[in-house]
N, C-alpha and C positions, 0 to 999 in steps of 0.2 A: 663411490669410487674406492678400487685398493689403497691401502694407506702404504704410502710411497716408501722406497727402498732408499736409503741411502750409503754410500762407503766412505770412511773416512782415513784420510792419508794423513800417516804424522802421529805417533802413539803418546807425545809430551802432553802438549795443549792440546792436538785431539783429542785424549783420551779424557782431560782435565775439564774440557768446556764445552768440543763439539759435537762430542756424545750426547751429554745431557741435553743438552742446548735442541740437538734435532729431536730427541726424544720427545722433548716439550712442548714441538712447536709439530709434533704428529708425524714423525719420521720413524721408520722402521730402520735401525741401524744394522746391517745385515752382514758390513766387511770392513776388519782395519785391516790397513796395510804400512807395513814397516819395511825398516832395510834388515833387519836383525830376525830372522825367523823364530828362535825361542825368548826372545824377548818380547815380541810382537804378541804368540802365541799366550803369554804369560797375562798382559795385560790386554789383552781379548777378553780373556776369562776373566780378569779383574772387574772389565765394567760390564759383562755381560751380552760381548759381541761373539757372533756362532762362528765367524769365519775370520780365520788369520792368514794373511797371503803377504809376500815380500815383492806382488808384481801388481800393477792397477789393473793393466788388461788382463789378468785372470779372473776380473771381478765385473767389468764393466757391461757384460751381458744380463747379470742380473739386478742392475740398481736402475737407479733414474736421474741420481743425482749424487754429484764427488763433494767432498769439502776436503780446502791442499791447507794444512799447518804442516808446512815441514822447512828447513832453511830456502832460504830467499832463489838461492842458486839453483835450486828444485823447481820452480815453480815452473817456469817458462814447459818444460815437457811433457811434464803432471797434467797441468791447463789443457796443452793441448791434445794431448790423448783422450783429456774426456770430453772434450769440444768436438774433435773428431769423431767420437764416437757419440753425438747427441746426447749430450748427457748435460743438465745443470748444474752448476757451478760455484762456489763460494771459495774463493783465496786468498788465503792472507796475506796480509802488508807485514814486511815492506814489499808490495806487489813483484817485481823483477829485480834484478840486478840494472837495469837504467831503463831510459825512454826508449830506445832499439825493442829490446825483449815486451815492454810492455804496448808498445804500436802493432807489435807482431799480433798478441793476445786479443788485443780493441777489433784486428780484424777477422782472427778466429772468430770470433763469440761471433761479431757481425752475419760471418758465413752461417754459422750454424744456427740462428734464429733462436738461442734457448738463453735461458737468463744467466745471468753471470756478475755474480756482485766480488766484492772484495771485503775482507773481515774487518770493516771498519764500524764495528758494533755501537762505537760510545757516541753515533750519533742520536742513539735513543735512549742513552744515559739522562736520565730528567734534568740534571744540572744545564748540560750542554744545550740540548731540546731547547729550556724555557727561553738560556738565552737567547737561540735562535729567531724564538718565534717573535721575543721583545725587540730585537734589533730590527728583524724583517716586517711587526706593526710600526714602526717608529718612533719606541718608547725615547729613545735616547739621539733623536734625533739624526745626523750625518754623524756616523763613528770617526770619529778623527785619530784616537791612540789607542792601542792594546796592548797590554802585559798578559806574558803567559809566562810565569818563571816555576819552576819545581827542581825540588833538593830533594833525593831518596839516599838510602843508606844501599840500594839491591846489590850491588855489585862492591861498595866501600872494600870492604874486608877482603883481601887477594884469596885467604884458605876459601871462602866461600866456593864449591864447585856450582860451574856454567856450561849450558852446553858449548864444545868446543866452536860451534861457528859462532857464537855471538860475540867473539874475540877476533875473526876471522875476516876482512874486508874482501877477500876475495868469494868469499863464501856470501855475502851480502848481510856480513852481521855489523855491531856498530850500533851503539842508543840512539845516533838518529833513527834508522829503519825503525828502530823497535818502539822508538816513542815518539820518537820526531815527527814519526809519518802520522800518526794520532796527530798531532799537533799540527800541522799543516792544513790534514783534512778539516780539523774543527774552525781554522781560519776559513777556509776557502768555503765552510756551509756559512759562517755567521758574515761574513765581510765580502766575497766575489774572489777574482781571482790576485794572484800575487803576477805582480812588476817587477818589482827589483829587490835582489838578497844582499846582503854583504856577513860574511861567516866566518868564526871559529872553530875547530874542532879538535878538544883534547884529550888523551887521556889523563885520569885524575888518579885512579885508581893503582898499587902497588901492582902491576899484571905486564906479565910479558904479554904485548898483543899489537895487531897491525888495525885495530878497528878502536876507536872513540868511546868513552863511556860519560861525554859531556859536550855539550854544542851552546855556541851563540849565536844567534840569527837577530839581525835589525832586518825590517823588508820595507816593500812600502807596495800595497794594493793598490789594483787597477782604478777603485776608486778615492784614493788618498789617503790612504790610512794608514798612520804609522805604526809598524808593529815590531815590538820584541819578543824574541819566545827564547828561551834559556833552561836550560836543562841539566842536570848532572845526575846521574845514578852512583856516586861516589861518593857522599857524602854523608859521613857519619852522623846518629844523631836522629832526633826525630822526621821525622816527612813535613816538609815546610814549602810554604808557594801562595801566588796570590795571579789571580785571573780575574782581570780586571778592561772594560772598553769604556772607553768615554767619546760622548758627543756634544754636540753644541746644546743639546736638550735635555742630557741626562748622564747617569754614568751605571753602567752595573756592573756587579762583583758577584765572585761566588766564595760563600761561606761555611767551612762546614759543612757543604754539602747543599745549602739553600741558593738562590739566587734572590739577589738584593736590587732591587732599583731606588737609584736618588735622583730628584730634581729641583727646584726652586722649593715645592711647596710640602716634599717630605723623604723620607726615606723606608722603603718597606720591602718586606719579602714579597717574594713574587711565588704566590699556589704552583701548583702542576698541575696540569688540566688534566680532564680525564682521561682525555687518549694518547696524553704522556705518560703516562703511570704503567710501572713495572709489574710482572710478577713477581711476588716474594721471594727475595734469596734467602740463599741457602745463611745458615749461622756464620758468622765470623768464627774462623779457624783458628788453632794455634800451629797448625803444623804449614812450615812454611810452605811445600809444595801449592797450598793453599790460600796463601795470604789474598789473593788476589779475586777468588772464585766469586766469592759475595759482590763485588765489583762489577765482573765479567758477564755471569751468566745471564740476565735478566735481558741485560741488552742481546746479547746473542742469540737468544730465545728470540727474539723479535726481529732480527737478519736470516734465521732462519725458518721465520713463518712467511716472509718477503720466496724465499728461496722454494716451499712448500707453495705457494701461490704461480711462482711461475711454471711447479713440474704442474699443475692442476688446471693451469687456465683460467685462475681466478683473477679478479680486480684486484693489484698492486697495494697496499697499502698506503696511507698520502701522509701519517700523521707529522713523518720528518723526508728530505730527501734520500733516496735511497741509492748504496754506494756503491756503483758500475763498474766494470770493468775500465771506461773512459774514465772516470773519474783516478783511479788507482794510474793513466797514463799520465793525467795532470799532475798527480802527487809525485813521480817520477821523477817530471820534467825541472817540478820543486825543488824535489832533492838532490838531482844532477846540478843543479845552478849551486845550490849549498855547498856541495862538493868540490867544485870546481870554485866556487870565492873562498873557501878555507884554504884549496891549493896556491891559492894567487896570495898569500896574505894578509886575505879579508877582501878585494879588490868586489865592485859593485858589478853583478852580474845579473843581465836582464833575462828573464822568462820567457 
């Protein structure tokens, strides 16, 4: 078979992740597209793509398959121009602007019979993965409590420039979208769905802005389980955080990068199996544009051999659950409830 054509919308983290990323996982990357014509143009040439265009449908006859990194507020048209036009699909989170725009999307993709994931890469992050797979054998018994807290410096510093919509709530910017929704998702693979939120949401950071760069969520899962997840990207200082589930049989943690299980009779790291296991990233950067790519790629390399399988016809891969268009409406529906209890003053808001 031809080796599949893909266009990539969004020159930031397209250019940063989903370049490569398709490259790796056997994609012909054939068209980015931008709003900016000589900047687009510029960084075409940078990573090595033939075609620069500032419109999708100029493009969408010769590919097979889109990937949308571009602001939140984008997405819902992007989507569905290449849904409409048969084309496979991968978007990022935070999927829409609410659960309206992304029910719309669930039944795009629906009509069009072609695959359509959502850029929730770090479910094939090995950290995330092990836990998965330890909580769904029942290393730890009935999960009863989760901690998910993390402290970044990204945003601290006001001089630091951002792109302007991740300040922007009307835009759908805001460190929940941007991280929060990562965070939701990894509840809702390792624990089921979420019940009830009660939320925070501040700005921390010295920044004129109408969007959040810190959240606190207490929830409580469909199946009991109490969970905090707390966030700030304003915080000076090293990167600090603790990811932590406990059950009546066990507790695991993730350290450093390992995953830890303890129970009555010991405490030990937990392997990565073998069809958890990454490809090789790239070196640890110093240039910040890059801080994150080591991180990023390996998982997304593997969202987008999911996305190479459904332009091919091929059997789906099984080694983690793979993340839908549906799933990206559940995370929505998350994040509107969030929204709406940090509106109320924290007040408990059911799912």
């Amino acid at each position: 078979m031809a080796q599949p054509r893909a266009a990539v919308v969004g020159t930031g983290f397209g250019c940063r992740v989903h370049v490569p990323a398709l490259r790796a996982a056997g994609f012909d990357v054939v068209a980015l597209v931008g709003t900016d014509a000589a900047r687009t143009e510029r960084r075409a040439a940078r990573v090595g793509v033939p075609t620069a265009v500032t419109r999708l449908d100029a493009v969408l006859d010769a590919v097979d398959a889109v990937t949308i990194a571009t602001p939140p507020e984008t997405h819902k048209l992007l989507a569905l121009a290449a849904l409409r036009a048969g084309k496979h699909v991968i978007c990022e989170k935070p999927f829409t602007l609410g659960s309206t725009e992304a029910r719309d999307l669930v039944a795009a993709a629906e009509r069009a019979a072609v695959t359509a994931l959502i850029g929730h890469e770090f479910r094939w992050a090995p950290d995330r993965a092990v836990v998965a797979r330890a909580i769904a054998e029942g290393h730890i018994g009935e999960p009863l409590v989760a901690t998910l807290v993390q402290y970044v410096s990204l945003v601290a510093d006001p001089d630091v420039r951002m792109p302007g919509w991740w300040f922007d709530q009307r835009a759908g910017g805001g460190w929940l979208g941007a991280s929060g929704s990562h965070v939701v998702d990894q509840l809702r693979v390792w624990l089921g769905e979420f019940s009830t939120v009660s939320a925070a949401m501040r700005l921390v950071s010295d920044r004129r802005a109408t969007a959040e760069d810190s959240f606190t969520v207490r929830a409580r899962m469909t199946n009991g389980c109490d969970v905090v997840m707390q966030q700030t990207a304003a915080a000076y200082g090293p990167m600090a955080g603790m990811t932590r589930v406990a059950g009546r049989d066990g507790t695991l943690w993730v350290e450093a990068g390992e995953v830890w299980l303890a129970d009555r009779d010991s405490a030990r790291v937990l392997e990565v199996p073998a069809d958890l296991v990454l490809p090789s990233p790239p070196p640890v950067s110093d240039d910040p544009v890059h801080a994150y790519t080591h991180l990023e790629l390996g998982p997304y390399t593997r969202l987008c051999e999911v996305l190479r399988c459904g332009v091919e016809g091929s059997p789906l891969p099984t080694a983690v659950p793979i993340p839908t268009f549906a799933d990206g409406l559940a995370e929505m529906q998350v994040l509107d409830a969030i929204r709406a209890s940090a509106a109320a003053d924290g007040a408990r808001v059911n799912i």
